[in-house]
Each structure stands twice: as structure tokens, then as C-alpha cells.
C-alpha positions as CSV (number, residue, x, y, z in Angstrom):
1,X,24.1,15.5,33.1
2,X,26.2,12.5,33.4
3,X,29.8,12.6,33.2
4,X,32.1,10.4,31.2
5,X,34.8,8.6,33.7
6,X,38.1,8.4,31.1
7,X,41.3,6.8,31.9
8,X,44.2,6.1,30.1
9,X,45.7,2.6,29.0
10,X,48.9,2.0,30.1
11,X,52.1,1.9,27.0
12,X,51.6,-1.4,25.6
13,X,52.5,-2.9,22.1
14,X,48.5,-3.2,20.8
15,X,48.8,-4.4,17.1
16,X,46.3,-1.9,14.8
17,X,43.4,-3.9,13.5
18,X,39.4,-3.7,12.2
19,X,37.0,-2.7,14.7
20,X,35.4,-4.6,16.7
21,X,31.8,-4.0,18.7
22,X,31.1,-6.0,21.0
23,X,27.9,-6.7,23.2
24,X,28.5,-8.5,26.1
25,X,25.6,-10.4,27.8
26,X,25.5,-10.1,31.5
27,X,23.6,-13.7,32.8
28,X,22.6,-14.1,36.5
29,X,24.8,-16.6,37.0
30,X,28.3,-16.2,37.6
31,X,31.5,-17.9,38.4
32,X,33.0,-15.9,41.3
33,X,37.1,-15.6,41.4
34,X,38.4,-14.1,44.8
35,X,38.0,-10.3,45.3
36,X,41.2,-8.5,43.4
37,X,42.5,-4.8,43.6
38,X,39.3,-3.0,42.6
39,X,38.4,0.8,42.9
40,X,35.0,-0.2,44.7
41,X,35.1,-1.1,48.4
42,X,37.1,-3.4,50.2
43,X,34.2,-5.9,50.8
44,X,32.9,-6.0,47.1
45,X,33.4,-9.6,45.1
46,X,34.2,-9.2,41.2
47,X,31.8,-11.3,39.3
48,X,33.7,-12.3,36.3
49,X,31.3,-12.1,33.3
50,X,32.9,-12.8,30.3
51,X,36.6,-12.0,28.1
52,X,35.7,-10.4,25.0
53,X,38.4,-9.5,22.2
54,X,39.0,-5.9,21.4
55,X,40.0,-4.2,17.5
56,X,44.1,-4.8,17.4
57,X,43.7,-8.5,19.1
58,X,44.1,-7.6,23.0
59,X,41.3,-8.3,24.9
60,X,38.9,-7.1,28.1
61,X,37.7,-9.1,30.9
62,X,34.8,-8.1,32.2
63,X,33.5,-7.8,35.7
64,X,30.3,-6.6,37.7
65,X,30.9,-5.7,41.1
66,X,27.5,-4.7,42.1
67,X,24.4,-2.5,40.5
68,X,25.5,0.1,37.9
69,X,29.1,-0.7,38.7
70,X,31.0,-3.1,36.2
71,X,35.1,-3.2,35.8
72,X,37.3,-4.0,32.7
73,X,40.7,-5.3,33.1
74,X,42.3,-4.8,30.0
75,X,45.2,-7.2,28.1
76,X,47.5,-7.3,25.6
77,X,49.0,-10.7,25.4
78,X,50.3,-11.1,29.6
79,X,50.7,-8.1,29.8
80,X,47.9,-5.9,31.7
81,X,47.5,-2.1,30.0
82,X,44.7,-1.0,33.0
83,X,41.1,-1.1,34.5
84,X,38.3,0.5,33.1
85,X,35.5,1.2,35.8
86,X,32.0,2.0,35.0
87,X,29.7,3.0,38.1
88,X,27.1,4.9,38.4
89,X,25.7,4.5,34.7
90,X,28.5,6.5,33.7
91,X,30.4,4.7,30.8
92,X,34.5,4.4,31.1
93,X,36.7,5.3,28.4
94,X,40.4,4.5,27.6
95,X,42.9,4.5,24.7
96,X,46.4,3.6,24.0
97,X,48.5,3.7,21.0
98,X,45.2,4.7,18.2
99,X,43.0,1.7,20.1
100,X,40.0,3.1,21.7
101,X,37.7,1.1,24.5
102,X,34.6,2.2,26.2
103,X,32.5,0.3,28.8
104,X,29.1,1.3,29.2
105,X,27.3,1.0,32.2
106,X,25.5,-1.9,31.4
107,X,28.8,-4.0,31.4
108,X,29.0,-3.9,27.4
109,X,32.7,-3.2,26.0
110,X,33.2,-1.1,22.2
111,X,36.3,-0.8,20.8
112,X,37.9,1.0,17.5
113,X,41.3,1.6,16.1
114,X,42.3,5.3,14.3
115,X,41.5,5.5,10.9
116,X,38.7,3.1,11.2
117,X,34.9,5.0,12.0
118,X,33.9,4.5,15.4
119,X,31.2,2.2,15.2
120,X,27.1,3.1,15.6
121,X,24.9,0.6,15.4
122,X,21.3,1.2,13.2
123,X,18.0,0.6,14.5
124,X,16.5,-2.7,13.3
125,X,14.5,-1.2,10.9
126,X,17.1,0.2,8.9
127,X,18.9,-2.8,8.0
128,X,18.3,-4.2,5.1
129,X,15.4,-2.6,3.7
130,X,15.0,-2.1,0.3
131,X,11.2,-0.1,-0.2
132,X,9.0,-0.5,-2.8
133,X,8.9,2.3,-5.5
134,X,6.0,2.6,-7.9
135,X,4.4,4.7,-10.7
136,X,0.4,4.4,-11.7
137,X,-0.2,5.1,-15.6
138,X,-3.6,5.2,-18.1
139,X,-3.2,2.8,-20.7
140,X,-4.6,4.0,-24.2
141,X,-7.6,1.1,-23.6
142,X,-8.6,2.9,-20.3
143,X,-6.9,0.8,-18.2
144,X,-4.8,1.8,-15.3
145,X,-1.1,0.0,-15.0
146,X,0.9,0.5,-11.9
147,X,4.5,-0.3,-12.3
148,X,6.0,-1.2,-9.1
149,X,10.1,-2.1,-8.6
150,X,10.4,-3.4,-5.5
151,X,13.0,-6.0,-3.7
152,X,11.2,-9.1,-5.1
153,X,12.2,-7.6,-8.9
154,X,9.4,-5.6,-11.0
155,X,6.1,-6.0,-11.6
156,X,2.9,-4.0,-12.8
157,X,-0.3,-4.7,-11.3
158,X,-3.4,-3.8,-13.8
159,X,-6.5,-2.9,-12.7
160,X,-9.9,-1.3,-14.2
161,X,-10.8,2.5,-14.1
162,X,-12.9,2.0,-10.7
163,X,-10.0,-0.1,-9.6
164,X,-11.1,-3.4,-9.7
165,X,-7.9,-5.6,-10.1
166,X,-7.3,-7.7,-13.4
167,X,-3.6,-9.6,-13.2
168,X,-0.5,-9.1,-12.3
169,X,2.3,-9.7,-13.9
170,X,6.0,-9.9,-13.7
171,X,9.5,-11.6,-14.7
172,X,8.4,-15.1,-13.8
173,X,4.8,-14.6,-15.4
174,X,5.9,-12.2,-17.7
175,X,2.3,-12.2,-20.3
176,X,-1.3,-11.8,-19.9
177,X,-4.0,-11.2,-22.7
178,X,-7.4,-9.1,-21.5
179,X,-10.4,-8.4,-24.6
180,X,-7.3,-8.9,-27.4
181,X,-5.2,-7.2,-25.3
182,X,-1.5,-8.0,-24.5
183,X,0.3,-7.1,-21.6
184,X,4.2,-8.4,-21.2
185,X,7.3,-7.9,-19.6
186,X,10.8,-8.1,-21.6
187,X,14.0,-7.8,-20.4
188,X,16.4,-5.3,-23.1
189,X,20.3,-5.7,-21.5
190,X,20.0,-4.6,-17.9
191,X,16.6,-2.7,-18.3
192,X,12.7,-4.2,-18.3
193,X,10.1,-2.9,-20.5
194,X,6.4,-2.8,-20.3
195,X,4.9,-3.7,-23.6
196,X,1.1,-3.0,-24.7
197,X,-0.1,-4.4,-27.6
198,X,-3.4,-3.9,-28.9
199,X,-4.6,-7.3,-30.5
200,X,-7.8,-5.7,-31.6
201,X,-6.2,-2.7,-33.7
202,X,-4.1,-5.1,-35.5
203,X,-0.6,-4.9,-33.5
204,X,-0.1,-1.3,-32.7
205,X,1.9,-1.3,-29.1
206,X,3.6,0.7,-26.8
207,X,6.3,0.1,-24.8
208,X,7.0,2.1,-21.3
209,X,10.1,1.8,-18.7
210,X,9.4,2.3,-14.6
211,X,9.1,5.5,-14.4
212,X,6.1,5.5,-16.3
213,X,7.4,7.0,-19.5
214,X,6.5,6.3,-22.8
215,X,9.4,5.8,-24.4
216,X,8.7,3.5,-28.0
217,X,5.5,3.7,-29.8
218,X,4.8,1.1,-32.9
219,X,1.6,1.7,-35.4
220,X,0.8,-0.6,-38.2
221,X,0.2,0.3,-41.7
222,X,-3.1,-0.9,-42.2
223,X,-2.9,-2.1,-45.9
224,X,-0.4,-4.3,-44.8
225,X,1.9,-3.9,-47.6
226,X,5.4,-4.2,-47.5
227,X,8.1,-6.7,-45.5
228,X,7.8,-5.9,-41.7
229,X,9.8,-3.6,-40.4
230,X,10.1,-1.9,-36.7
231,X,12.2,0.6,-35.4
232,X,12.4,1.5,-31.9
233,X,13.9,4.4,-29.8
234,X,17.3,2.2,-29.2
235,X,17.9,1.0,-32.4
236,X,17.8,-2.3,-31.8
237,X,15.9,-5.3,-32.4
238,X,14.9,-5.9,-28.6
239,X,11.4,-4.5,-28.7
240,X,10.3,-6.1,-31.9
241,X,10.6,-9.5,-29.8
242,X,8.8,-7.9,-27.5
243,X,6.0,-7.1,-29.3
244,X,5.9,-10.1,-30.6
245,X,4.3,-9.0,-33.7
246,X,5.2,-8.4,-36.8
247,X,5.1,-4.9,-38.2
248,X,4.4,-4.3,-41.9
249,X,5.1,0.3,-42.1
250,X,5.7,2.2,-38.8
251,X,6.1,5.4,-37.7
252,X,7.3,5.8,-34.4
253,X,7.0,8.4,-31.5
254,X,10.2,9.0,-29.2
């Protein structure tokens, strides 16, 4: 098991600040500064490899001395607070006055102040992902709606019973007809609606969120007497537009 090498930072005056994580990229060219006072053997040459700037505003400069063995001289302002020394694919870790720096083996330097989470980075694949959630419904004409909400907004994709696909549609195509059927999207406040309306049967509708839920049902008189009227399960007038119809009795189904 691999050991951790740990040292710790000479007193400094390191101001507090956000962390910072830093990768460092270690090129295979480098501009070589005269051999220093190094832990690693007299004859080694540090390779400076790049300064990087650490949470609080001090900074590391970062050296490779040879394979698996990289060194960190570590400032705040003029003034050095120590060496970090990483050999042997063991990482090196420091701190000083709630400011925290590691440098891994591969030459990379992290560093994090107290009282701020010591940072982990995600795999690629995590970051910002936003899957697709869907819910697959029977229509009262047969047909089969799936209702999908995904990061591109909502949609629902209707097909036939055997699954043979007829339209899609969503925010920016909001309406289709099908054999004197309507199929729309509406928008009520911060919510969208699924709306059926069957053209056939004279304007009765229903009207479905994204789980798949039936939540408003509309069903025309058919003597068609009487001023149109609708009523639906919020009490508003946001699923009479759309329906799109207009309604002469009703008796609705919450």
C-alpha cells in the first residue's frame, strides 16, 4: 500500500480564499534553471514545469526531477513556506494556517482552504446530464401517446397500436390533426398539458399532464343547447383555450 509523504508548511501569512484545483500539464520540453537544494541526489537537475496559483492567492512552482519524482516549492508573496516532494508515486501533502496542498505523483498540485469542501472532480459523464424521463399512455381512440420531458423541453411521440409512428409533437409544433383527431400541447402558468380532442364525437377532450395522468375530462351535450360553458379541474379558463372548442353542457371527471 502506498504511503502518503506529509509535510508541514512553514508559518506564513496565507490570506483564506475559494479553492482552487489545479491540473498541471507536464510537456517534454523544459526550461532547465541550475540544480537547487533538493531532497533527491546531488547530481539531479530540477526541471521547472510550471507556477500554478493555490486557494488564498500563494502559489507553487513546480518541478520534475526525474521519473515518479516531482518537487513543489511553495510561496506566499517572497516569502518561501516549504517544498513539497512527491517520489515514488506517492503524493505529498502540506498545510498551513487552514490552506491545504497536495502534489500527486504525476506533478499535479490541489489545493483547498477550511470551510470550503475539498474538491473531487466527476467523471465526464456526469456533468451536465440531464436524462430523458417518459411515460407511454392508451388514448380513448386506441392510440398509444408517449409523453417524454427531456432536456430539449417536452414532447409526446404518437404512434399506432402495433407501433407504427404517426407525429410528434411539441412546444415549437405544438398541434397535429389524425382521422378528426386533435392532438396539442398548451402551456397553463409553469406546467404543459396534453390535450385530446375528438373531432369526430363533436369536441369531447381530455387533457393529461407528464406523468400520464388524466387529470381534466370535457364531454359535450349533444343537443347543443345552451351558451358554452367549460370547467376544468383548476378552475380556470386555461384548458378551454386549449381545447379550442367551444363547449355547450359539461360534466367533468377529476
Amino acid at each position: 500500500m502506498r504511503t502518503t509523504r506529509r509535510t508541514t508548511l512553514r508559518s506564513a501569512a496565507v490570506v483564506v480564499g475559494a479553492a482552487t484545483v489545479l491540473a498541471v500539464p507536464v510537456g517534454s520540453a523544459f526550461a532547465y534553471s541550475p540544480a537547487g537544494s533538493s531532497t533527491g541526489p546531488a547530481a539531479s537537475v530540477r526541471a521547472y514545469v510550471t507556477t500554478v496559483k493555490l486557494a488564498g492567492g500563494s502559489v507553487a512552482k513546480v518541478y520534475k526531477i526525474g521519473d515518479s519524482h516531482f518537487e513543489a516549492d511553495l510561496f506566499a508573496g517572497s516569502t518561501k513556506l516549504d517544498r513539497l516532494v512527491s517520489k515514488g508515486g506517492a503524493a505529498s501533502y502540506g498545510q498551513n494556517d487552514g490552506l491545504h496542498v497536495v502534489l500527486q505523483p504525476n506533478g499535479t498540485v490541489t489545493s483547498w482552504t477550511d470551510g470550503v469542501s475539498k474538491p473531487q472532480p466527476r467523471p465526464a459523464s456526469e456533468k451536465e446530464i440531464r436524462k430523458e424521463s417518459s411515460v407511454r399512455i392508451t388514448l380513448t381512440d386506441g392510440r398509444i401517446a408517449e409523453l417524454v420531458d427531456g432536456p430539449n423541453g417536452k414532447r409526446v411521440e404518437l404512434s399506432t397500436p402495433k407501433g407504427h409512428a404517426l407525429a410528434t409533437i411539441d412546444l415549437r409544433r405544438p398541434s397535429v390533426q389524425h382521422d378528426g383527431w386533435t392532438y396539442k400541447l398548451v402551456r397553463d402558468g409553469k406546467h404543459v398539458k396534453f390535450v385530446v380532442i375528438d373531432g369526430k364525437g363533436g369536441g369531447n377532450s381530455w387533457v393529461y399532464d407528464f406523468d400520464g395522468k388524466l387529470i381534466e375530462k370535457y364531454t359535450v351535450d349533444p343537443t347543443g343547447v345552451g351558451r358554452p360553458v367549460l370547467v376544468s379541474s383548476g378552475g380556470g379558463t386555461a384548458a378551454a383555450g386549449a381545447a379550442g372548442l367551444g363547449f355547450t353542457a359539461l360534466s367533468h371527471q377529476g
